[in-house]
C-alpha positions as CSV (number, residue, x, y, z in Angstrom):
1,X,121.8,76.6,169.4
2,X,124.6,74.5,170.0
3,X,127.8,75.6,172.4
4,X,129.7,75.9,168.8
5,X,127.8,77.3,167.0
6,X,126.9,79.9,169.8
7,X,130.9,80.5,170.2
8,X,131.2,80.7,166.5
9,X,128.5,83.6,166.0
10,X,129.9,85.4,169.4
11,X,133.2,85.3,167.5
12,X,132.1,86.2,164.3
13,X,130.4,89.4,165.9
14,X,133.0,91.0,167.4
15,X,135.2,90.8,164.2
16,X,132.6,92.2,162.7
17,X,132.0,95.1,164.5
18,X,135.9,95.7,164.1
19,X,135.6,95.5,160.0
20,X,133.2,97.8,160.4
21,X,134.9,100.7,162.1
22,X,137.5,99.8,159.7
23,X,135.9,99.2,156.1
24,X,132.9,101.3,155.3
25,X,130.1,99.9,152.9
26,X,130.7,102.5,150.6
27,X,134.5,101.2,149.9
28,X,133.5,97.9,149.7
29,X,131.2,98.4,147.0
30,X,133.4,99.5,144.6
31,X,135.8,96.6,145.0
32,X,132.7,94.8,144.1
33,X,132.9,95.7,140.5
34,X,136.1,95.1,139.7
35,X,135.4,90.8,139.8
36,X,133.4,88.8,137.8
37,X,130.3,87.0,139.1
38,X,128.3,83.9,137.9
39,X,124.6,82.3,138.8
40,X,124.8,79.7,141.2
41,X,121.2,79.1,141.4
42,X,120.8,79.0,138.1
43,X,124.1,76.4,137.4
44,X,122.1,73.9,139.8
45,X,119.4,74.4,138.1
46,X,120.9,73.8,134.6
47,X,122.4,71.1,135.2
48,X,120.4,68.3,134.1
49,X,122.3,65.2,135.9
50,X,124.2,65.6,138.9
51,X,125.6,68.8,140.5
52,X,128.5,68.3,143.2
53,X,128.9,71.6,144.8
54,X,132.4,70.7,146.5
55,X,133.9,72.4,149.2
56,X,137.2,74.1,149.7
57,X,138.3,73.9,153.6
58,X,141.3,73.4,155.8
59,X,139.7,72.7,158.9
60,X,136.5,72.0,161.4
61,X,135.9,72.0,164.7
62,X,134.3,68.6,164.3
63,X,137.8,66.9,162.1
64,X,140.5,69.4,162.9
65,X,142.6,69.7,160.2
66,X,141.9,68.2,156.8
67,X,144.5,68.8,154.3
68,X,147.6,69.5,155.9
69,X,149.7,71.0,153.0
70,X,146.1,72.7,151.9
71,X,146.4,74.9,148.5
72,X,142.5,76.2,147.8
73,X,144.1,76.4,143.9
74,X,145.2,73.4,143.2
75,X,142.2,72.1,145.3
76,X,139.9,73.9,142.8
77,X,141.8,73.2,139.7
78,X,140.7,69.5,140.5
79,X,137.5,70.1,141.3
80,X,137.2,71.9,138.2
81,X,138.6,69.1,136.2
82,X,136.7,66.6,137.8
83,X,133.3,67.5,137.2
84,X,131.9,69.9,140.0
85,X,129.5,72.8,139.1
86,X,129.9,74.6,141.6
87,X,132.4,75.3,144.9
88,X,131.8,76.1,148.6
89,X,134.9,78.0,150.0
90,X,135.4,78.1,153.8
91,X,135.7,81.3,154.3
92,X,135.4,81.5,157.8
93,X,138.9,81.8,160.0
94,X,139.2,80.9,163.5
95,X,137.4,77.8,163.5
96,X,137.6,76.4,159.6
97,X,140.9,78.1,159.2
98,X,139.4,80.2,155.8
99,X,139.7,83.2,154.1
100,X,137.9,85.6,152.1
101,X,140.9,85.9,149.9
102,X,140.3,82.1,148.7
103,X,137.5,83.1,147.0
104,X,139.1,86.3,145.0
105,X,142.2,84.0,144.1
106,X,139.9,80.9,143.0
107,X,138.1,83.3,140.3
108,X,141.0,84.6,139.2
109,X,142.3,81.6,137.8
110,X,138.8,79.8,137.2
111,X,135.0,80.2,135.7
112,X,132.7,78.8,138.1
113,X,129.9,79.8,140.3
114,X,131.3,80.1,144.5
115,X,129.5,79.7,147.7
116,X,131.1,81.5,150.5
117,X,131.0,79.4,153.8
118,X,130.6,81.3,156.5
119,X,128.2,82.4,159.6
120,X,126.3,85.4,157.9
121,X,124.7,87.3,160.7
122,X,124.8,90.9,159.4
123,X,124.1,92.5,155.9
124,X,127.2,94.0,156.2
125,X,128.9,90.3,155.3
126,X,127.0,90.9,151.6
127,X,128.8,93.5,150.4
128,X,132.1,91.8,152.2
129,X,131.6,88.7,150.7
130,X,130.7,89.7,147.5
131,X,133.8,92.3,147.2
132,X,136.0,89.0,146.9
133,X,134.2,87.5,144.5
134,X,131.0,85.2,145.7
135,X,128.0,84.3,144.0
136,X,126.0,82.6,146.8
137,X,126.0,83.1,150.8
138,X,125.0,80.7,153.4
139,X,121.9,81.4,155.9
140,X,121.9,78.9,158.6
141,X,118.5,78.7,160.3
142,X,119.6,77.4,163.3
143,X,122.4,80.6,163.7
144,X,119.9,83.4,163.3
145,X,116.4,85.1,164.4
146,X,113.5,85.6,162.0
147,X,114.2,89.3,161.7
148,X,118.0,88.4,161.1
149,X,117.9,85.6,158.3
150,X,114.7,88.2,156.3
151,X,117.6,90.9,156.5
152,X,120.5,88.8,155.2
153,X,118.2,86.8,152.2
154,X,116.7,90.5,151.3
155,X,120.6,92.2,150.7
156,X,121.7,89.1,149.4
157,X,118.6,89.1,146.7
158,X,118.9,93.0,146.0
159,X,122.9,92.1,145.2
160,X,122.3,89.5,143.0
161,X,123.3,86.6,145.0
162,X,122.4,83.3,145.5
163,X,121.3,82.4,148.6
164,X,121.4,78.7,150.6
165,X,119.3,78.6,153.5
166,X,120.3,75.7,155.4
167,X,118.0,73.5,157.3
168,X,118.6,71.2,159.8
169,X,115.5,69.3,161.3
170,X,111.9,70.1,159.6
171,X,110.9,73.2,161.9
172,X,113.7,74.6,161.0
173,X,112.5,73.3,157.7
174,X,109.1,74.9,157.8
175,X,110.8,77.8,158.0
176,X,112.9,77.9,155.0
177,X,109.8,78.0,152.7
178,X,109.4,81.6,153.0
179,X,112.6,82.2,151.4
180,X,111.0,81.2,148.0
181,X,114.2,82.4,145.6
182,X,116.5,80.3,148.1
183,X,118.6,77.1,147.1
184,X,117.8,75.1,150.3
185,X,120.2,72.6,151.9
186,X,119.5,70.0,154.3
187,X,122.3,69.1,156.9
188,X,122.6,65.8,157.6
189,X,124.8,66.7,161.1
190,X,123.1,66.7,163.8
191,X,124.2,70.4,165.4
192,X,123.5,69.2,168.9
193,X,125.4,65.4,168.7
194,X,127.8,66.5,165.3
195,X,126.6,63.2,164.3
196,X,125.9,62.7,160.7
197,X,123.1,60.6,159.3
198,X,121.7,60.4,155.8
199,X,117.9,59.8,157.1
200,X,118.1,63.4,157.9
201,X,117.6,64.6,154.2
202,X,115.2,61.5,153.8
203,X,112.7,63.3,157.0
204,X,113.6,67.0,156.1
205,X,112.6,66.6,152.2
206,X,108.8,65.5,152.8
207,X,108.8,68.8,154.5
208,X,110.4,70.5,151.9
209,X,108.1,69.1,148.5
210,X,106.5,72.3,147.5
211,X,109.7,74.4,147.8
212,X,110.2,75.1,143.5
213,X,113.6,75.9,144.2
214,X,116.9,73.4,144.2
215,X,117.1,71.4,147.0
216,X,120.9,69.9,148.4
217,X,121.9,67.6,150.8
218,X,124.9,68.1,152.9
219,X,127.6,66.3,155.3
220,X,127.7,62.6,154.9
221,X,128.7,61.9,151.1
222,X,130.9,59.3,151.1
223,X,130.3,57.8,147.9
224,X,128.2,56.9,145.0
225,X,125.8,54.7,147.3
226,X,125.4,57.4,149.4
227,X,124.1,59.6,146.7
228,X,122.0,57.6,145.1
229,X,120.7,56.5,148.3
230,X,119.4,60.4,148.7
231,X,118.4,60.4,144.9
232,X,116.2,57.1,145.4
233,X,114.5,58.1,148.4
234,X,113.8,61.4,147.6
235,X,114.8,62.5,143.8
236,X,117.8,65.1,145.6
237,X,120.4,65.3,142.6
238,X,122.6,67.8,144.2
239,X,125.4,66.9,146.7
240,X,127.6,69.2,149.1
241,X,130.6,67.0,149.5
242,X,134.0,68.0,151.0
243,X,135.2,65.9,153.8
244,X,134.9,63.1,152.2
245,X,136.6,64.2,149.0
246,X,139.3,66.1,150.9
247,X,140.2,62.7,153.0
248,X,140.1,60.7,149.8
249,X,143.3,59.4,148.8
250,X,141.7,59.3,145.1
251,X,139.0,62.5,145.4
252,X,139.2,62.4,141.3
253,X,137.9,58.9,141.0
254,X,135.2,59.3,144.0
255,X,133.7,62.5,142.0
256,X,134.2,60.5,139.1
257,X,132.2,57.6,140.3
258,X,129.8,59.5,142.0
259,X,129.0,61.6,138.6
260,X,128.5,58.2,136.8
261,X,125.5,56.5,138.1
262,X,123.8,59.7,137.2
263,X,124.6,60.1,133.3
């Protein structure tokens, strides 16, 4: 585990264990059914050309700030119209600058499946994530212990969520085959170097073949080359892009283009 990513779960721990003391399970629950949920898994899956799951965020410790007058809505809203099926909302707050309330204004004003990004290292975060409004959570191999990532993907199955587990380099790969009902994605940043190199997803995907579920490569999108670079090499159809489309002086014509050389 990297420095970050080690300061990021310490971080994410203690506020945690203060949510905790302060918002029981119990309450948390019962916010859950007052939103409205769709299949992410199954919108991937569905989707017979290209799915762009684009991604909401303000911030990284890798870019500092993105979008400097950021406004998640009107982010979405162009998303939405520009062909993505589903979103990944930042939802974590010290370090990417998110919130959990993105995700509960988002699906107020739109129909479409949400990943929330974030460091999930306690079941707890289901029921929290899911009281605003998320269809799929994030398992990051790399973040967690066996015993922790089998705890997070069994409460995020038993609540009806979609679940990425997200790979890095192929042991971490090997791994991920367990978690047979999981979307798996395969980060193309290196966690150690934060370099980014598409040959990543090229390696990781021979080690990933007999996994039935939907496969996605992440980090390092640029543009349509880049994605049908993935697609050619290894038949990947499913794209997590968001630095690249939030830099974009033109993000409508990039998804535009990029949704093209599929149809």
């Amino acid at each position: 585990m990297t420095n970050i990513l080690e300061k990021i779960v310490a971080d994410k721990k203690k506020t945690l264990d203060l949510l905790k003391k302060n918002i029981s399970k119990s309450i948390l629950e019962k916010n859950i059914s007052k939103n409205s949920f769709y299949n992410f898994k199954d919108a991937i899956i569905n989707n017979k050309n290209i799915s762009i799951i684009a991604e909401i965020k303000k911030a990284s410790p890798s870019a500092g700030i993105l979008v400097k007058d950021f406004n998640h809505i009107d982010i979405a809203k162009m998303y939405l119209n520009n062909g993505a099926t589903c979103l990944s909302v930042l939802t974590e707050e010290k370090y990417f600058l998110g919130k959990l309330e993105y995700i509960l204004d988002i699906k107020k004003k739109f129909q479409i499946p949400i990943l929330a990004k974030d460091f999930f290292i306690d079941p707890y975060q289901i029921a929290l994530s899911k009281s605003f409004g998320c269809d799929c959570i994030l398992i990051i191999i790399a973040a967690l212990s066996e015993k922790q990532a089998d705890e997070i993907y069994s409460e995020a199955l038993k609540n009806n969520l979609s679940v990425i587990v997200e790979v890095h380099d192929e042991k971490e790969a090997e791994k991920a085959l367990k978690y047979s009902e999981a979307i798996i994605g395969i980060n193309n940043r290196n966690l150690k170097t934060l370099e980014v190199s598409l040959d990543n997803t090229i390696s990781i995907h021979k080690v990933l073949k007999s996994h039935k579920g939907p496969l996605i490569s992440e980090s390092g999108i640029k543009n349509e080359k880049d994605a049908k670079f993935i697609f050619d090499k290894t038949g990947i159809k499913n794209f997590l892009i968001g630095e690249s489309l939030l830099k974009s002086d033109k993000p409508e014509k990039l998804m535009r283009e990029i949704i093209k050389i599929f149809q």
